[in-house]
C-alpha positions as CSV (number, residue, x, y, z in Angstrom):
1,X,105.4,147.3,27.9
2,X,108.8,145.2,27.7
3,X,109.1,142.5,28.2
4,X,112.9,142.2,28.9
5,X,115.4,142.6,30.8
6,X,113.5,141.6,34.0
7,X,115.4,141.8,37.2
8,X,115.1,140.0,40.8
9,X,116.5,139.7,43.4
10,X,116.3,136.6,46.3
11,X,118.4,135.7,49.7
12,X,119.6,131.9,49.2
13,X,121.1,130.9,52.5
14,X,124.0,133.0,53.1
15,X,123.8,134.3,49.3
16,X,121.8,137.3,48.1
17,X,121.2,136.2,44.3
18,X,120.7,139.2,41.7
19,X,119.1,138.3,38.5
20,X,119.1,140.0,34.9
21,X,117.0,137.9,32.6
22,X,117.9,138.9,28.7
23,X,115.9,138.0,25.6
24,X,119.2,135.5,25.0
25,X,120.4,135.0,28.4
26,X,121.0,135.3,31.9
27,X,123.0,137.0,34.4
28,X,123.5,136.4,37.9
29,X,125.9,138.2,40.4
30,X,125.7,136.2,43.5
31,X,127.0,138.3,46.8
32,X,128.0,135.6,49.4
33,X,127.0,137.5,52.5
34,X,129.2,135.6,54.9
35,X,132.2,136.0,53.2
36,X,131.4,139.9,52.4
37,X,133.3,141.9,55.2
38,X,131.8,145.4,54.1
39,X,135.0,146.4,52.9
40,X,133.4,149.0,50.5
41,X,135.7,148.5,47.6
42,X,132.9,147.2,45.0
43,X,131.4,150.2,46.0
44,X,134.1,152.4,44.5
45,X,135.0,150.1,42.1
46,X,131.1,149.9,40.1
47,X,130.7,151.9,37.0
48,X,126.8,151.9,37.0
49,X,126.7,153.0,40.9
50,X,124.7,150.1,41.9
51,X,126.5,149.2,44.8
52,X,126.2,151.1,48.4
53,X,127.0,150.4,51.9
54,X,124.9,148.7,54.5
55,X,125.0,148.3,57.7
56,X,128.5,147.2,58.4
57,X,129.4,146.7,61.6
58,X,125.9,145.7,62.9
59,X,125.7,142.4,59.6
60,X,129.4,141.7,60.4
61,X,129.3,141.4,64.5
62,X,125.9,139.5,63.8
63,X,123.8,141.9,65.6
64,X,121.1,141.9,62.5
65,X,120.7,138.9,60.3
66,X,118.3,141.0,57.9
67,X,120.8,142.7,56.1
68,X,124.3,142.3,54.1
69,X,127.3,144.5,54.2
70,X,126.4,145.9,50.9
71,X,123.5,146.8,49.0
72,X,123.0,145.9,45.2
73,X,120.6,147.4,43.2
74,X,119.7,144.6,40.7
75,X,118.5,147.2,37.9
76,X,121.3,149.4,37.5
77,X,123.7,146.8,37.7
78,X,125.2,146.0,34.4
79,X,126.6,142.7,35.1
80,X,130.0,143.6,33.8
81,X,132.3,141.6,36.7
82,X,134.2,145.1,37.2
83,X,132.9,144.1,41.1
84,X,133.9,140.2,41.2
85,X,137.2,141.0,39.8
86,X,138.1,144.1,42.7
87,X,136.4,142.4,45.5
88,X,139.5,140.8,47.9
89,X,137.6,138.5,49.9
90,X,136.2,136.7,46.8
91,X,132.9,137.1,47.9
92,X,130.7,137.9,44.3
93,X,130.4,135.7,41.6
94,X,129.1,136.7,38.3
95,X,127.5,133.8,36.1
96,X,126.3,134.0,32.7
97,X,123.5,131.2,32.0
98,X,124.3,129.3,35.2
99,X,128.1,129.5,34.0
100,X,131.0,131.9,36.0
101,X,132.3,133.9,33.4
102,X,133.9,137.3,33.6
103,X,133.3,138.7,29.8
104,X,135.5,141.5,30.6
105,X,138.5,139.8,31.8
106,X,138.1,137.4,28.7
107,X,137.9,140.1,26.4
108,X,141.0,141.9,28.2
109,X,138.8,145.1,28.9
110,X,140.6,145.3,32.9
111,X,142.9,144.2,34.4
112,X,143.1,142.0,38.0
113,X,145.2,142.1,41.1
114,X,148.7,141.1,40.9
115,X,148.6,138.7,43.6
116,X,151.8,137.3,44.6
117,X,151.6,134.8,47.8
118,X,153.8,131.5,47.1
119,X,155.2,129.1,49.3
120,X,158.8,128.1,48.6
121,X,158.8,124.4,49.1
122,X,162.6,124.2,49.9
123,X,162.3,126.0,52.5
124,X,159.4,125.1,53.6
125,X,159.4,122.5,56.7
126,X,155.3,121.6,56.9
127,X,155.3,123.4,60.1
128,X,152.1,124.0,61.5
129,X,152.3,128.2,61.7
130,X,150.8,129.7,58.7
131,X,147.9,127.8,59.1
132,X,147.2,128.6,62.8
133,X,147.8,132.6,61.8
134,X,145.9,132.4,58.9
135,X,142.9,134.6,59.6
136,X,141.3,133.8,56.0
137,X,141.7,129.9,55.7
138,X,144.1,130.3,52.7
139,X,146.5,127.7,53.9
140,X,146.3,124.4,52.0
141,X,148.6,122.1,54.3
142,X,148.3,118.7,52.3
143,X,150.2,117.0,54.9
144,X,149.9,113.0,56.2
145,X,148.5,112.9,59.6
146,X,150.9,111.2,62.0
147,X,150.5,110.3,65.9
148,X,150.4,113.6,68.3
149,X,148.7,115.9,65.4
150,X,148.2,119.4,66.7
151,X,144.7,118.9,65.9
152,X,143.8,116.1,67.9
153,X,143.7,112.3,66.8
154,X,142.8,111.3,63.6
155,X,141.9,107.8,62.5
156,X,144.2,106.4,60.3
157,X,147.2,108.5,61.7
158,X,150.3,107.3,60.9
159,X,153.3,106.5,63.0
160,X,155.3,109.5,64.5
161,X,158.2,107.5,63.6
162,X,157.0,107.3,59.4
163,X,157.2,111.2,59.8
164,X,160.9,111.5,58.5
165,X,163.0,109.3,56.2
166,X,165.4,107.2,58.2
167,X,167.4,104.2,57.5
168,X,167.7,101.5,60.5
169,X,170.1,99.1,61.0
170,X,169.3,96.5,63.7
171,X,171.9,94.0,64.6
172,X,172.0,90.8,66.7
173,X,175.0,89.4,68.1
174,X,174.0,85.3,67.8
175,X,177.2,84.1,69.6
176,X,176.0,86.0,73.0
177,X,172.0,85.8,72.5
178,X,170.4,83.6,74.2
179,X,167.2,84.3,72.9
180,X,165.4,84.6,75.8
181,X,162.4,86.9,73.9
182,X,162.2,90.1,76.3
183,X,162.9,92.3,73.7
184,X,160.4,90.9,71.5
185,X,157.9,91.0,74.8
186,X,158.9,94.7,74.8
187,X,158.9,95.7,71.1
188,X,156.3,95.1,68.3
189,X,159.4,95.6,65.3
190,X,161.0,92.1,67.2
191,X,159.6,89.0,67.1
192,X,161.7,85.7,68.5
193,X,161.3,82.3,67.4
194,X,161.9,79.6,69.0
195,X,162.2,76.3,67.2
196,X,161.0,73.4,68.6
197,X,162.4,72.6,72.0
198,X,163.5,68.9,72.2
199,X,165.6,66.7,74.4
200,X,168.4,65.6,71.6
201,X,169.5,69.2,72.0
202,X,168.3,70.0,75.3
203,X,168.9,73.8,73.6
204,X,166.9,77.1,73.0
205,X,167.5,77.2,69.5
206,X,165.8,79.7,67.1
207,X,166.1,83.1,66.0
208,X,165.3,86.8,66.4
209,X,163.2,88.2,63.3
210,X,163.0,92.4,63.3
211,X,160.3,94.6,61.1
212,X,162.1,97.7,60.0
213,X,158.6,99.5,59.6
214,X,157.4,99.3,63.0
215,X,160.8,100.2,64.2
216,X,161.0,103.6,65.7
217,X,164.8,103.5,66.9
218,X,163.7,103.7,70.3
219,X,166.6,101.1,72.1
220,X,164.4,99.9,74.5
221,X,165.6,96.6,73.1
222,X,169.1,97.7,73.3
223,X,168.4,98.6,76.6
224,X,167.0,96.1,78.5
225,X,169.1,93.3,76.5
226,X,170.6,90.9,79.5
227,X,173.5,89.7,77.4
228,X,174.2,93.2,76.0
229,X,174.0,91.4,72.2
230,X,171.8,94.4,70.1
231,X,172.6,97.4,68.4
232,X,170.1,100.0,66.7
233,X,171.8,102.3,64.9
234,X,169.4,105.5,62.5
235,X,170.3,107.1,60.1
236,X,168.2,110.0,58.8
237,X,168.5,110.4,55.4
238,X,165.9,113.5,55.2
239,X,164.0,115.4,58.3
240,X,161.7,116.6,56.1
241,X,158.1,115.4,56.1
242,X,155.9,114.8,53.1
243,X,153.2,116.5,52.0
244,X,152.9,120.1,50.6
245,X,151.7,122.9,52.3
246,X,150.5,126.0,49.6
247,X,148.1,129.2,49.8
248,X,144.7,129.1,48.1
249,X,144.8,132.6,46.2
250,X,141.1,132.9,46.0
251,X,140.8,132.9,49.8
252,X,144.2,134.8,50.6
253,X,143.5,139.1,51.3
254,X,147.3,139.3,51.4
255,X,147.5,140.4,55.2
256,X,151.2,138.2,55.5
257,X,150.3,137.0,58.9
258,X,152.0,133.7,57.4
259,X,154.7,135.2,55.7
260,X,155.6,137.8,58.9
261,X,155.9,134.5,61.1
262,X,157.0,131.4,59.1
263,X,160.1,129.8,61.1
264,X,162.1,129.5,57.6
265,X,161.1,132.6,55.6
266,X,159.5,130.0,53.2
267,X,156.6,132.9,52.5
268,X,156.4,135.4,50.4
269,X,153.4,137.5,50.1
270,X,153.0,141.5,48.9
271,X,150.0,143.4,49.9
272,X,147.5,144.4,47.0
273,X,147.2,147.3,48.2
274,X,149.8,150.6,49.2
275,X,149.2,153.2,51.5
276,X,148.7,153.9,54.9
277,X,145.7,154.1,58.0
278,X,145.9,155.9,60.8
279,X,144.1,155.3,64.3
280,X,143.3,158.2,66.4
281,X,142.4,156.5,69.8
282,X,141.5,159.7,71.5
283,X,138.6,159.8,69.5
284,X,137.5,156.6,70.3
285,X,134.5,155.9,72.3
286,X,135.4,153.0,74.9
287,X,133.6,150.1,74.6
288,X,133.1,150.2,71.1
289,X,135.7,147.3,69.6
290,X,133.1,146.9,66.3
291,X,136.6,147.4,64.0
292,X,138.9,144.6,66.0
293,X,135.8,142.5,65.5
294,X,135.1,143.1,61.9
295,X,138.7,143.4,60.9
296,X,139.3,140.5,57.9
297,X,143.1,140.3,58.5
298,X,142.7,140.7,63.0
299,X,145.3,143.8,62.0
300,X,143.1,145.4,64.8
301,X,143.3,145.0,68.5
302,X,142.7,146.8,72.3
303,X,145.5,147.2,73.8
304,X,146.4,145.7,77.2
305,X,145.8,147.9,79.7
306,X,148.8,149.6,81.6
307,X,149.2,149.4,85.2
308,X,148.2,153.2,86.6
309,X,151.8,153.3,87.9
310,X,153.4,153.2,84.5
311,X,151.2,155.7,82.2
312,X,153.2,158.8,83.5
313,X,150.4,161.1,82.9
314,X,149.8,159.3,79.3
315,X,146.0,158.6,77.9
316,X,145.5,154.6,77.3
317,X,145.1,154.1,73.7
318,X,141.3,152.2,73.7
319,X,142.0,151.0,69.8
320,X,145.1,150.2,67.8
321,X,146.3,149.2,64.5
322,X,149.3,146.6,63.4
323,X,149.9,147.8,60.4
324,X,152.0,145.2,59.5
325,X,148.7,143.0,58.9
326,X,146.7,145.8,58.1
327,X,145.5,145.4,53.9
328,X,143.8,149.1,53.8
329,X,140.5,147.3,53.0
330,X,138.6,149.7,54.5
331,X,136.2,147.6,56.3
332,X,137.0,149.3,59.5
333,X,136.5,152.7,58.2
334,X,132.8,151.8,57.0
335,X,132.0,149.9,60.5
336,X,133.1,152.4,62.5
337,X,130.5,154.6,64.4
338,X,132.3,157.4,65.1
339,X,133.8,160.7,63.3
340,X,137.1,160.8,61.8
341,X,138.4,158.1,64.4
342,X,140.1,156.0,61.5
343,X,142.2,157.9,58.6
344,X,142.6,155.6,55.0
345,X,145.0,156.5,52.4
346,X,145.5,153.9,49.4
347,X,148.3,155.7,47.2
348,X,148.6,152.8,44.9
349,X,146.8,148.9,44.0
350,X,149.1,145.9,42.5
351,X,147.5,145.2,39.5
352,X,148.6,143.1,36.6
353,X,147.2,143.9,32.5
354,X,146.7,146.7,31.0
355,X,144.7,149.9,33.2
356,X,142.3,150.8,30.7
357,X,140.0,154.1,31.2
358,X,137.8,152.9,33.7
359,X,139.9,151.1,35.9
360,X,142.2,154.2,36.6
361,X,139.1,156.1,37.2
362,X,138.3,153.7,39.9
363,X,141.7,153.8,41.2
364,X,141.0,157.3,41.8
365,X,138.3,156.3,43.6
366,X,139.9,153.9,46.1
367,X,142.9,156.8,46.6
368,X,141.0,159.1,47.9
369,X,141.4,159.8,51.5
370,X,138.8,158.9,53.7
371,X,137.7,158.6,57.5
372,X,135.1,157.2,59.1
373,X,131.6,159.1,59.3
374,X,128.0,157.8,59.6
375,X,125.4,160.2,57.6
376,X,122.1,159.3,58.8
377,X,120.1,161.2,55.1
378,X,119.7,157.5,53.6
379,X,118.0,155.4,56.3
380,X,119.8,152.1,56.1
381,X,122.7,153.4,54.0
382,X,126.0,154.4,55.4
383,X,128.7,157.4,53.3
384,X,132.3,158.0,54.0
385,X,133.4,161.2,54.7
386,X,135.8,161.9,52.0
387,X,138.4,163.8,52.8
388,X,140.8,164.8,49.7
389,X,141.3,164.4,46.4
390,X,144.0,161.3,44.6
């Protein structure tokens, strides 16, 4: 009997660990079953066939805890990285002797997805958009907090007024102050000193010292002045704030919420993949909503509901699509519970290197069309209906 390759497999928190020992070495391909939306493209995308659907839409709503989107069989799994490298959601890792590796990307045997999602920093006013739309956490806003952050106070904010480069000129007229100290009561930039008070002079004599960092411009002093002797005049010399905002790649699935709503077109991000899906809502049974839950971009959504008097003899839509967000992942296809409800068709993936053999054989795969069925001959295993050819 041999004695190698030995294969296991073992659920480490969220992960599902898959294990090839080797007389030399050892492979690993980790599945993070969190981060794994069932998006079914490893499945196409595996040259042994190892990979196959699981339940879905019941792991991804949380329904079962038992299970993972997908399925890996451990043995026939050669642990080329074919998967990592085609999965959008980053969610398998492939290490070799505790190490991440992909062999066949170092060895220039596939290419990977041309990803282009950059942040023009010009442009860019650290706003607080992309991130809020961001349905992946891919937004990196490096960003000083300051007083009034969206996110509620953090220690160690800075000033509101530190936010934009300024220059501030604070005068005092010393023939008309009498230094009587209410704007230094009033304002922590303006302190008032008073000498000592003796009876030679039988004077106020001193003077009033200002702090340019604590000043925020605000003229209270100005204001409330008695002998009208201040001026505050700003200056701004830039209204932009520091920091960097920037997308993490590994994290982005190229959806363009950010890019479709950034105030100052600062965003610029192209979808991996081409093609188009199609909804039919008369099909859909309502009630149902497992694809707007399970959706990784929230492309999907129910509609509101019309009021009776406006629907003319129409049938409310129970399901729709924005295709705008929409990546053609597929995930909603696979979760789906009904029969040809949802219609994919990929006609093209942005990849960058050179498409060798295999990969356009997969490409094939992922452009055929397909629609949504549920095939109950493999308990625990879920097909799509295929429904051409690429």
């Amino acid at each position: 009997m041999a004695l190698f390759p030995k294969f296991s497999k073992k659920k480490d928190g969220v992960n599902v660990v898959m294990e090839q020992k080797l007389l030399q070495n050892t492979n690993n391909l980790i599945l993070n079953a969190e981060t794994c939306t069932g998006c079914g493209i490893c499945v196409d995308a595996c040259p042994e066939e190892a990979i196959v659907l699981g339940l879905v839409g019941a792991s991804r709503r949380g329904a079962i805890n038992y299970a993972a989107p997908i399925d890996v069989d451990e043995t026939k799994c050669s642990y080329c990285g074919v998967c990592v490298i085609m999965c959008p959601f980053n969610a398998l890792t492939l290490k070799v002797d505790g190490k991440e590796r992909l062999p066949i990307i170092e060895k220039e045997g596939f290419p990977q997805y041309d990803m282009k999602a950059e942040i023009n920093d010009e442009k860019c006013v650290k706003c607080t958009t992309c991130e809020e739309v961001c349905p992946r956490d891919a937004i990196d806003r490096n960003v000083p907090a300051y007083e009034g952050t969206y996110k509620g106070p953090v220690a160690g904010a800075k000033p509101k007024a530190a936010a934009m480069k300024k220059k501030t000129t604070f005068t005092v007229d010393k023939e008309k102050c009498s230094l009587c100290g209410l704007c230094g009561a009033l304002c922590p930039a303006i302190v008032v000193k008073h000498k000592e008070f003796t009876a030679e002079s039988g004077k106020v004599e001193g003077d009033v010292i200002w702090d340019e960092t604590k000043c925020d411009a605000c003229k209270v002093c100005v204001e409330v002045c008695p002998e009208e002797c201040i001026t505050v005049e700003r200056e701004i010399v830039s209204d932009k704030i520091d920091g960097k905002v920037s997308i993490i790649q590994d994290n982005c699935c190229t959806c363009r919420w950010c890019a479709v709503n950034c105030p100052t077109e600062a965003i610029t991000v192209e979808k991996i993949f081409e093609g188009d899906i199609e909804f039919h809502a008369e099909k859909c049974p309502g009630g149902c909503s497992t694809c707007a839950e399970i959706c990784p971009a929230n492309a999907i959504y129910l509609p509101t509901p019309k009021p009776a008097a406006d629907m003319k003899h129409e049938i409310e839509p129970t399901i729709a699509v924005n295709k705008d967000f929409c990546i053609l992942c597929g995930a909603c296809v696979n979760a789906c519970p009904g029969e040809d409800i949802i219609v994919l068709k990929r006609t093209g993936v942005r990849m960058k290197g050179t498409e060798t053999d295999l990969f356009k054989k997969i490409k094939a795969k992922l452009c055929t069309t397909r629609t949504s069925k549920v095939k109950e001959d493999v308990p625990g295993q879920v097909s799509l209906k295929v429904m051409g050819k690429a």
